[in-house]
N, C-alpha and C positions, 0 to 999 in steps of 0.2 A: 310790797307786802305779798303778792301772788306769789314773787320769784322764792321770798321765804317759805309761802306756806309747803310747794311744791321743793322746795328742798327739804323741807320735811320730811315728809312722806318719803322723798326717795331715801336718803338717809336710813326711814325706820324700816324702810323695805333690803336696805343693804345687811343691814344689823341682822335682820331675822334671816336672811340669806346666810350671813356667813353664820349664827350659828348654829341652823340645822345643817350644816355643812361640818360647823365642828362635829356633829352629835355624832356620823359618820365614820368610825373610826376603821381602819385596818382590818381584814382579815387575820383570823389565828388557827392553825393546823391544832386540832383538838384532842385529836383520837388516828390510831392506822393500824394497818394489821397486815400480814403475812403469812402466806399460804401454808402449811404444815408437809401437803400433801399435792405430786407433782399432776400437772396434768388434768385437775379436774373441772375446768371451765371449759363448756365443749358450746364451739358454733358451726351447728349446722343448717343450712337452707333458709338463712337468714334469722334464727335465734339461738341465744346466745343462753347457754344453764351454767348453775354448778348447784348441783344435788347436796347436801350433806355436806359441805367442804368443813374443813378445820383449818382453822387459824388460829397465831398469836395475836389478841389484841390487845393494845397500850392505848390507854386514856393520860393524857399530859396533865401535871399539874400546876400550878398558879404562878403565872395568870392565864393559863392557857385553860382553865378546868372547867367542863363544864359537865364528865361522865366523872364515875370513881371507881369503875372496874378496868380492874387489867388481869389478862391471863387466858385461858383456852376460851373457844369461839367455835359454836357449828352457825354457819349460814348457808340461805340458799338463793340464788337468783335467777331471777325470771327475765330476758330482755328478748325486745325484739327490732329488726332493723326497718327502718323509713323511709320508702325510696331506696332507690339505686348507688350503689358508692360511687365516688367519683374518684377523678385522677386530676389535681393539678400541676400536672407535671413535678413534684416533688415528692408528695406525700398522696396515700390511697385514704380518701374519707367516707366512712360509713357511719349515717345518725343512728342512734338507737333509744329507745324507751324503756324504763322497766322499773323493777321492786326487787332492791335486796335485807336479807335483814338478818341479824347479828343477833345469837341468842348465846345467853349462858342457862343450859338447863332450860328451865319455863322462863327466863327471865330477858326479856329484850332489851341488849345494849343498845341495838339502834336501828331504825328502821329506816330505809333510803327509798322515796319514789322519784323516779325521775325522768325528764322529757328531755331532746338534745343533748344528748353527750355524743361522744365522737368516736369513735375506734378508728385511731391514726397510724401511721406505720409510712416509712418508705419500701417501698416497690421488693418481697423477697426479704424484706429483714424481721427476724425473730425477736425482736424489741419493738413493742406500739401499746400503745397507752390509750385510756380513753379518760378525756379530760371533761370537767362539765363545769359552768361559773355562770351563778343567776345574773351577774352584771351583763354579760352577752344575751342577745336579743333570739328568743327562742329556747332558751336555755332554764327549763325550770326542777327545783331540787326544795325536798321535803323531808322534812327530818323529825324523829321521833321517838321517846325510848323509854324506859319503865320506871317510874316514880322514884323507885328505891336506888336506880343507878345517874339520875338525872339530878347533879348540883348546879344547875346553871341556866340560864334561856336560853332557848334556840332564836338566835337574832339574825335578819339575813343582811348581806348578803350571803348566800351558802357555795360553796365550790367541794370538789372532788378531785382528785386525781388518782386512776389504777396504771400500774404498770405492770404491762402485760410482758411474759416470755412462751411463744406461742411454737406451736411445731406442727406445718409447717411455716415457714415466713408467708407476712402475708402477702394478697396476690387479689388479682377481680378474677371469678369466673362467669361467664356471662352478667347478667344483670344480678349478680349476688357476690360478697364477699366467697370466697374458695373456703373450704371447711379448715377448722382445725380446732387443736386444744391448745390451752395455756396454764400457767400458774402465775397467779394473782399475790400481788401486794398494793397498798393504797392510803391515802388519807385524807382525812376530812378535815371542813373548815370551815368556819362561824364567824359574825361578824365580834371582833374582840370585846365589843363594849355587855354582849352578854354573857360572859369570863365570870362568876363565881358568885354573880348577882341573888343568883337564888331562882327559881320560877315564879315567872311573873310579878316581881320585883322590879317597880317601876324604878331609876333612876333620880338621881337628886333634880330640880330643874338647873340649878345653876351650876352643874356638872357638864347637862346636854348642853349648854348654851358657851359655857369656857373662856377661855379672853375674847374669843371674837363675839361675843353677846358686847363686848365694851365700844365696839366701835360702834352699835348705834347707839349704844347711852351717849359717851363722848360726842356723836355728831348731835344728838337731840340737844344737850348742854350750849356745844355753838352756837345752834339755831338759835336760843330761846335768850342768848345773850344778846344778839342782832337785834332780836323784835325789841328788848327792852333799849337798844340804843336806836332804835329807829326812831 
């Protein structure tokens, strides 16, 4: 009778395991945008701007949606570097921290804070990226954007990706990345299950829970057949 009761429980604990596991679904690339104008993200002396920039921005639609503007963009960003960049022997790594944010007019498409992301590059090459994903440890991103352009929940986990075309290639100058500019393209990413939900729009329960919510019913069913044939 113990060995059933304690299959129980593990069972009901497997159930609920897999399905807040379902509940979890995929990243979705939601929104991106490209630079207009060459050259105007500048890092000097360990911080990283772009004043005024213009950009193309595109919002993806269903099921990807969760903005509904698309078309001209001024934003601006602020970042700054964390420590020393490093060299492991492939790629030059420098963290950085900061706030960018995406206006049409008065109206904010989206607002990015963010801790750990990376400005990567090999050694000299005018192609490096700086990539940021809340799944990695150290890695945090916040998202946020104006009532009227926002159809959907911000759900994390959140990721980013910018590709940078920078001049010159990059390079370590003492204990600082070497200065340059670049021009910027990028996009962003949400966890897909809040895709067109609405704000704050809780989900069905037996949506978040899915097939895998059945294998602890199925095993509680097993169980409760044993006890009556014990």
């Amino acid at each position: 009778m113990k060995r059933i009761f304690k299959a129980r429980k593990w069972i009901a604990a497997v159930g609920l395991f897999a399905a807040c596991a379902s509940a979890h679904a995929s990243t979705i690339t939601f929104a991106s945008f490209s630079d207009l104008n060459a050259n105007k993200w500048v890092y000097t002396s360990g911080n990283l701007t772009a004043v005024n920039d213009t950009a193309t921005w595109t919002s993806f639609g269903p099921p990807n949606m969760l903005l509904n503007y698309s078309g001209p963009v001024t934003y601006n960003l602020t970042a700054a570097a964390t420590g020393a960049p490093t060299f492991d022997g492939t790629f030059i790594k420098q963290v950085i921290n900061g706030h960018m944010q995406f206006k049409n007019g008065s109206t904010t498409v989206l607002d990015i804070v963010f801790q750990g992301a990376i400005i990567t590059g090999v050694p000299g090459s005018n192609s490096t990226s700086i990539p940021a994903d809340t799944t990695i440890a150290g890695n945090v991103i916040s998202y946020n954007a104006d009532p009227s352009v926002l159809v959907g929940s911000f759900v994390g986990p959140f990721s980013f990706s910018i590709a940078l075309t920078q001049i010159p290639g990059i390079s370590i100058s003492g204990s600082s990345l070497a200065n340059f500019t670049a021009t910027a393209s990028g996009t962003f990413a949400a966890d897909s299950l809040g895709g067109g939900a609405g704000p704050g729009t809780p989900l069905p329960p037996a949506f978040l829970g899915g097939p895998a919510l059945l294998v602890g019913i199925a095993g509680l069913r097993w169980v409760r057949r044993k006890v009556q044939n014990v």
